[in-house]
C-alpha positions in Angstrom: -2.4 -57.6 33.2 -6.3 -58.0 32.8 -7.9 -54.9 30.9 -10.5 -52.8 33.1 -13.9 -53.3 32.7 -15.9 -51.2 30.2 -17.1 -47.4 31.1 -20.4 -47.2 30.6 -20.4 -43.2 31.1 -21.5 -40.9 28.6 -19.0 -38.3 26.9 -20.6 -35.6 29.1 -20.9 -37.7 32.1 -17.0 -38.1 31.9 -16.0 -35.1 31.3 -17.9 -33.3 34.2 -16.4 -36.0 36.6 -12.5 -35.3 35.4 -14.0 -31.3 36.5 -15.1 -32.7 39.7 -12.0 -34.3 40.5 -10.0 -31.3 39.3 -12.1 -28.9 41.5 -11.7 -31.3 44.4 -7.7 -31.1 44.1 -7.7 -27.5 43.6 -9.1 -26.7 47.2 -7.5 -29.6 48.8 -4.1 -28.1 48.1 -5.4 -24.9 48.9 -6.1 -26.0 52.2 -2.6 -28.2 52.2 -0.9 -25.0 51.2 -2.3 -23.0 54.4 -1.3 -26.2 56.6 2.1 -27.3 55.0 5.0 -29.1 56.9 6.8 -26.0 57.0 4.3 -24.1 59.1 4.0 -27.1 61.4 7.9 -26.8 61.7 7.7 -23.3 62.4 5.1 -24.0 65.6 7.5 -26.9 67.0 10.2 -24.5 66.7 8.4 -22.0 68.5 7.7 -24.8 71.4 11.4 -25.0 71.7 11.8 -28.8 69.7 14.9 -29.7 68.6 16.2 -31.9 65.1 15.1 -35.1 66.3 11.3 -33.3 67.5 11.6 -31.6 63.7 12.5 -34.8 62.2 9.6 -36.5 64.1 6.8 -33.7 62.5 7.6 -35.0 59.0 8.7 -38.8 60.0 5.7 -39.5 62.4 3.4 -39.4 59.3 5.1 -41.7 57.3 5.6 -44.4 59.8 1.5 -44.1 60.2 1.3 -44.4 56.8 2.6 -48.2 56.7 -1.1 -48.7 57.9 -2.5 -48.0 54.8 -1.4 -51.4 54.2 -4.7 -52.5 56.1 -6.9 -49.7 53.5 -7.9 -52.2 51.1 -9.6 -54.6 53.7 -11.0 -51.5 55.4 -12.4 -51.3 51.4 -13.2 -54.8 51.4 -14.9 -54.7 54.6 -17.3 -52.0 54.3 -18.3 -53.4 50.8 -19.2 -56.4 51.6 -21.6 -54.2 54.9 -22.8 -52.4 51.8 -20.4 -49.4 51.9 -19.2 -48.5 49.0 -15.7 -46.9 48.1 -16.9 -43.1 47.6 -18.3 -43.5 51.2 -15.2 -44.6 53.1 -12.9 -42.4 50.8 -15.3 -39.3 51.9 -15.3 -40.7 55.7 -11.8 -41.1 55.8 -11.1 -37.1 54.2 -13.6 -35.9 56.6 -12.3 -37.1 59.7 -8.7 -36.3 58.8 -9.9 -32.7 58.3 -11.7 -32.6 62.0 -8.5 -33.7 63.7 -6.7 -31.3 61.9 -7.0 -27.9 64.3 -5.7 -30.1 67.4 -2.0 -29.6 65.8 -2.5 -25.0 65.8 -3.9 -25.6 69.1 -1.1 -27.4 70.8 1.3 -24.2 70.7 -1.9 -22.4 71.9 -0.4 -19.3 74.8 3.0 -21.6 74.6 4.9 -18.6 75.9 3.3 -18.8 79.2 4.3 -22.1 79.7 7.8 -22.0 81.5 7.6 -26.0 82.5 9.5 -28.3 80.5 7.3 -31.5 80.5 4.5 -28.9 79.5 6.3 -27.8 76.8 7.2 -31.6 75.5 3.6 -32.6 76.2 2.8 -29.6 73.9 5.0 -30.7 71.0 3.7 -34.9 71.8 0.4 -33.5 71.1 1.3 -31.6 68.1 2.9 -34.5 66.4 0.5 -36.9 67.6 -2.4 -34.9 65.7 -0.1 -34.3 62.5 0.4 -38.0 62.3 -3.5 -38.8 63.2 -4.8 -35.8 60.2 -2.1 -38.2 57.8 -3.0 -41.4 58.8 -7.1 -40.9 58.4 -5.7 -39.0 55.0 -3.7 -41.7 54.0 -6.6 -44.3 53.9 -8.8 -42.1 51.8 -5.7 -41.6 49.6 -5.5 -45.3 48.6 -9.1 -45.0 48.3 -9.6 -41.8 46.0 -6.0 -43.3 43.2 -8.2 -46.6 43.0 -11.6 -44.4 42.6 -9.0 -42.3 40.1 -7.8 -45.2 38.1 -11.6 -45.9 36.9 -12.5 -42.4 36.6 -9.8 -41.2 34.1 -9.5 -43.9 30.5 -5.6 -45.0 30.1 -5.6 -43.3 26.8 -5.9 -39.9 28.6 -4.3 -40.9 31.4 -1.7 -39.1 31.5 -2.4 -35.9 30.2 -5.6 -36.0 32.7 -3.2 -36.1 36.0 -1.0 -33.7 34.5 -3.7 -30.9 34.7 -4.7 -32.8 38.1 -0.7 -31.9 39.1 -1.0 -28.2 38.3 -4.3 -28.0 39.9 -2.6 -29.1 43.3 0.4 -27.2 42.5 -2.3 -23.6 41.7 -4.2 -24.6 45.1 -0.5 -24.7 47.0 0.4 -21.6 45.3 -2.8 -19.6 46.5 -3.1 -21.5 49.7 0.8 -20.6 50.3 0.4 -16.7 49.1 -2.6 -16.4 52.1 -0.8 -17.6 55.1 2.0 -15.2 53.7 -0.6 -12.4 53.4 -2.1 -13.4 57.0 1.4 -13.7 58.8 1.9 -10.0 57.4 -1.2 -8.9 58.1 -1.4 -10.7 61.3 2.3 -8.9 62.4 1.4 -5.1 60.7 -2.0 -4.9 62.5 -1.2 -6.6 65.7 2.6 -6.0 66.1 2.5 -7.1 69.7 0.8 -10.8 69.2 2.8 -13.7 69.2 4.5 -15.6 66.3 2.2 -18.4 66.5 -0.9 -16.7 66.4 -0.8 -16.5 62.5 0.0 -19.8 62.0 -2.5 -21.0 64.3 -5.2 -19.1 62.0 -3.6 -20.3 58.9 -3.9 -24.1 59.8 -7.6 -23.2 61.3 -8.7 -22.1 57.4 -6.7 -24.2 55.6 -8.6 -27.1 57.6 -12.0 -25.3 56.6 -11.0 -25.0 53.0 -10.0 -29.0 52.8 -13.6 -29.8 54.2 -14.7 -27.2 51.3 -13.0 -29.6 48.8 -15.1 -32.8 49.7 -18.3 -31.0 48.1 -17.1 -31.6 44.1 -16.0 -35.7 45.8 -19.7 -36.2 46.8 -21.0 -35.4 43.2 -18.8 -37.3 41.3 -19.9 -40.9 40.2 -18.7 -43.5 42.8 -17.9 -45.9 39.8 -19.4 -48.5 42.5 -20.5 -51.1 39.8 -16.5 -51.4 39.0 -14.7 -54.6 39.8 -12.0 -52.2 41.9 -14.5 -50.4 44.4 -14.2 -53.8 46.2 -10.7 -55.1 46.5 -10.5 -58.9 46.2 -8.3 -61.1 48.4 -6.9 -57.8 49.6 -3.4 -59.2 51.5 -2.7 -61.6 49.1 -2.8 -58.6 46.3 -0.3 -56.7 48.1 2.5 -60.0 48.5 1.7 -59.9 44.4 2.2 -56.4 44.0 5.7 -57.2 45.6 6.2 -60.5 43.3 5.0 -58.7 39.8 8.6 -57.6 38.4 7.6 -54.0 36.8 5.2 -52.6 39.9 9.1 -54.3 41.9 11.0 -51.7 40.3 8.3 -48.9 40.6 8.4 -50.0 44.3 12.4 -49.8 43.9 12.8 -46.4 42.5 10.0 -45.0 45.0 11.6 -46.1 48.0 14.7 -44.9 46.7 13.8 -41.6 45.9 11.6 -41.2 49.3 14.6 -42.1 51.1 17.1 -40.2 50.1 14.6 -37.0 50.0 13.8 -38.1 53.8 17.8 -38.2 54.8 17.8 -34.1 54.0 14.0 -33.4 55.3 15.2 -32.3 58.5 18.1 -30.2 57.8 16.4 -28.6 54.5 13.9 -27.3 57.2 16.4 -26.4 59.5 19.1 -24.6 57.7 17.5 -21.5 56.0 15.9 -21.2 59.4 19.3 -21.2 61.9 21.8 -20.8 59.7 20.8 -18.3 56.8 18.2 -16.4 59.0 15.3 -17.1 56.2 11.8 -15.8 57.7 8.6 -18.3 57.3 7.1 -15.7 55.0 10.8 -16.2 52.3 10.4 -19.8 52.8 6.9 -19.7 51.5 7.6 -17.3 48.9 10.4 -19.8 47.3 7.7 -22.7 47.8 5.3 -20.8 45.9 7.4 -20.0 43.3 7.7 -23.7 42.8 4.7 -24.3 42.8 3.5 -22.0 40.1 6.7 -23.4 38.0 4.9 -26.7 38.4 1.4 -25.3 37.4 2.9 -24.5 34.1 5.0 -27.2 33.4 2.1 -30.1 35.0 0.0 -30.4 31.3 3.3 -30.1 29.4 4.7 -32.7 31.1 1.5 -34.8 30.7 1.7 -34.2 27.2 5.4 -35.7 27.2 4.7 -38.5 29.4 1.7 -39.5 26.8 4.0 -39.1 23.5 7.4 -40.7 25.3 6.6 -42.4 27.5 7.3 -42.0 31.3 10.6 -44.0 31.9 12.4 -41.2 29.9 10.4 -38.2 31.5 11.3 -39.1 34.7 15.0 -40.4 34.2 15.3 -36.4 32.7 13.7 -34.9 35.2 15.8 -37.0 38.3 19.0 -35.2 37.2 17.4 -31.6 37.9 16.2 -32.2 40.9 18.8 -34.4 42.3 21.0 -31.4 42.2 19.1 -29.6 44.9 20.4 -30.3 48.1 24.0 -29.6 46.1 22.1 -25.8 46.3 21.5 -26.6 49.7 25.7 -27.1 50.7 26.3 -24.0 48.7 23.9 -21.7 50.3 25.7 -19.8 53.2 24.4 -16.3 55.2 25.9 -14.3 52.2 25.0 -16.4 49.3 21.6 -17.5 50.8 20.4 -17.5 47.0 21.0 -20.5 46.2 18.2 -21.9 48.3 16.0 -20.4 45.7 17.6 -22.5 43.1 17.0 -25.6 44.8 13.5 -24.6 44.5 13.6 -23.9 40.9 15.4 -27.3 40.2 12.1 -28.9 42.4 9.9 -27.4 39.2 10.9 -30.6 38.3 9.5 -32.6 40.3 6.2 -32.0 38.6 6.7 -34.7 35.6 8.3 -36.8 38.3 4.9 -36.8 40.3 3.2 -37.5 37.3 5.2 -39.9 35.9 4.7 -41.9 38.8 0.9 -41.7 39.3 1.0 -43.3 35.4 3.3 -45.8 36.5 1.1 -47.1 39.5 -2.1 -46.8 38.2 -1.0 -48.1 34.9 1.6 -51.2 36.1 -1.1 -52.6 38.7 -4.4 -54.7 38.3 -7.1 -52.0 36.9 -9.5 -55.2 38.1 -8.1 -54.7 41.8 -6.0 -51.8 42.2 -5.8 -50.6 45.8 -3.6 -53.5 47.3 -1.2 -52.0 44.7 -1.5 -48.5 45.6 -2.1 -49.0 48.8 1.7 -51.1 49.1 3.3 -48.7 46.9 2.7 -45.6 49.0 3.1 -47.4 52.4 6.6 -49.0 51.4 7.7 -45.4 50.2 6.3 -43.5 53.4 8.2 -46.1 55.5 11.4 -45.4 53.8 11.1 -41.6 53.4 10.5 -41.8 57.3 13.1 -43.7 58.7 15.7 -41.9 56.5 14.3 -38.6 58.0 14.5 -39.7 61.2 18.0 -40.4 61.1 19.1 -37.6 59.8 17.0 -35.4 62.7 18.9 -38.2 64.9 22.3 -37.6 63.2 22.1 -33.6 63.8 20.6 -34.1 67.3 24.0 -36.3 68.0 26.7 -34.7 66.0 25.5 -30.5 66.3 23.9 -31.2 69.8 26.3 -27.6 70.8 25.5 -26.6 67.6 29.8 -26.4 67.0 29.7 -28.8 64.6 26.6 -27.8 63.0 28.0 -26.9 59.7 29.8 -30.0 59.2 26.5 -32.1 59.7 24.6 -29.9 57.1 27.3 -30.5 54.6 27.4 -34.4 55.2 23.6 -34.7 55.1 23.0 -32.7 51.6 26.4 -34.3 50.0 24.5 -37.9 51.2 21.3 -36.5 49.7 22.9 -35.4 46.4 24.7 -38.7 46.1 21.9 -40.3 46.6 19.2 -38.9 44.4 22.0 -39.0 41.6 21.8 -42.9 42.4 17.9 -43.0 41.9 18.7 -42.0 37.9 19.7 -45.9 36.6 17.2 -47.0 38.8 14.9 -44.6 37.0 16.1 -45.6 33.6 14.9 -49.2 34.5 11.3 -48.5 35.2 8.8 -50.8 33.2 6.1 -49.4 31.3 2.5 -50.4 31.2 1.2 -51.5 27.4 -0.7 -48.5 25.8 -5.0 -49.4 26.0 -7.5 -47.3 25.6 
């Protein structure tokens, strides 16, 4: 693979931009935290949707997200009008974060709508803006890993996006411990309002805080002199992402893991919900428990990936995690517990995440890196997304009377053990890009 170009930044120039970026993650997973697929769950749930319409709120996305696909000509395309990368990635961010309050405002007086085609226009709406805020998101995505991938030297790599991990996991933390605070505030001083009402606001300031996050994105060097702000031949790059044997298996394990995770993404939201009685406000409280373990362990884990290497960080961490939807068939109404060891096995997931941002900046072209990115995340949303879907699908089907509800859940997290246990030798496989500075 071709070395990057040379980074004409001073020390201090660097060093204020890794801040920027840092301080830009911080408030959009603040924002993310106040707007998280749970919540959206909650308000389809509250519009009377079903496990296929709950599948659809987290499948929906992904299947947009096969678009990304088209984000490096989009890149290509406004260079060559004389718009640089920053631009479209700041575009793009915006624009997801005005579509955003559509979703809060499609359960908006829902319980005075009696008529059933209302009600499914309600939840079309509300998925159709869920999967509009991704889609515009997605595009900047690709945009802002490429924009990464010049902004942070391989030689730090690693240990850069580890404190970029526990900055999202901090700003999912606080963002998740304010909609709790609100939804008990919201139900304490206005016991007679409706359960959506809450949720509404909670989406409605998480979208303000995201736009709050672009400010630190506009003041960090755009990098714009660098080979990558401008994809070359961006279609054919992304049939040689495919062809190039070590980003293959990163492909590999990705879809593999983001498919089995999708198979359980239903039910997981599901069951604490009907079957153990959780509350939105528990739910959160297990999420951000996981999220601060993954504040703490995000530099560690950095630090490992760096010394290591992150083929054997992530083939350990895969064998913790895999074992929570195991947590997941144990769980029943008296032993709901267990559902907050799931969440403690997710801590895990932190060096996983990180592991994998190394992997895909690190394995692709530096010279031309968002066709790589940009197939990467697309291939692993479309697979996440059709597994979910079918297991929405399967529960819809087999627990339509809800008698054989049980029976589903327990087939579904066996098949999602099974499987994440599967993504381990497929882990242990992974290539590792050659250590540069």
């Amino acid at each position: 693979m071709p070395a990057a170009a040379a980074d004409h930044r001073t020390p201090a120039r660097r060093r204020r931009d890794v801040r920027l970026t840092l301080l830009n993650a911080v408030f959009w997973a603040l924002g993310n935290g106040l707007v998280s697929t749970t919540l959206v769950t909650y308000l389809a749930l509250e519009l009377g949707a079903r496990g296929v319409a709950i599948a659809w709120i987290a499948a929906a996305p992904r299947f947009a997200g096969v678009l990304r696909l088209a984000a490096p000509s989009i890149l290509r395309a406004a260079a060559d009008r004389g718009v640089g990368r920053k631009a479209v990635c700041l575009a793009a961010f915006a624009a997801s974060v005005a579509v955003l309050p559509l979703a809060p405002a499609a359960v908006w007086d829902a319980p005075a709508v009696s008529d059933g085609r209302a009600l499914t226009g309600r939840i079309v709406l509300l998925v159709s803006a869920w999967c509009l805020y991704h889609l515009l998101e997605y595009v900047a995505v690709v945009a802002l890993w490429s924009w990464i991938g010049d902004l942070y030297p391989p030689r730090l790599r690693s240990q850069l996006l580890g404190r970029r991990e526990s900055c999202l996991s901090v700003g999912r933390l606080v963002g998740v411990g304010v909609s709790i605070l609100l939804a008990a505030a919201w139900a304490g001083l206005l016991p007679g309002a409706p359960r959506w009402a809450p949720l509404a606001a909670s989406a409605s300031v998480g979208a303000a805080l995201m736009a709050l996050s672009l400010v630190p994105l506009a003041l960090t060097t755009a990098m714009a002199s660098r080979p990558s702000a401008a994809p070359q031949s961006p279609w054919r790059s992304l049939r040689r992402a495919l062809a190039e044997s070590g980003y293959r298996r990163l492909i590999v394990f990705n879809c593999w893991l983001s498919a089995a995770n999708g198979l359980t993404g239903a039910a997981q939201g599901m069951y604490p919900f009907r079957v153990l009685g959780m509350q939105y406000e528990q739910l959160q409280s297990l999420r951000a428990a996981m999220w601060g373990g993954q504040a703490a362990l995000a530099p560690v884990a950095g630090n490992w990936i760096a010394r290591f290497g992150p083929r054997r960080v992530i083939t350990t961490a895969q064998l913790l995690v895999a074992c929570g939807p195991l947590c997941f068939l144990l769980a029943a109404p008296g032993s709901s517990w267990w559902i907050a060891v799931a969440f403690a096995l997710w801590v895990a997931y932190a060096p996983i995440n990180i592991g994998l941002d190394t992997l895909k900046l690190g394995l692709g072209d530096p010279k031309n890196n968002a066709p790589y990115l940009a197939v990467y995340h697309a291939l692993g949303d479309l697979s996440n997304g059709l597994t979910m879907l079918a297991g929405g699908l399967l529960y819809d089907l087999l627990a339509a009377g809800d008698q054989r509800a049980l029976r589903v859940y327990a087939s579904l997290f066996l098949a999602g053990w099974l499987l994440r246990l599967l993504a381990v030798p497929l882990a242990a496989r992974l290539a590792e890009p050659s250590r540069r500075g």
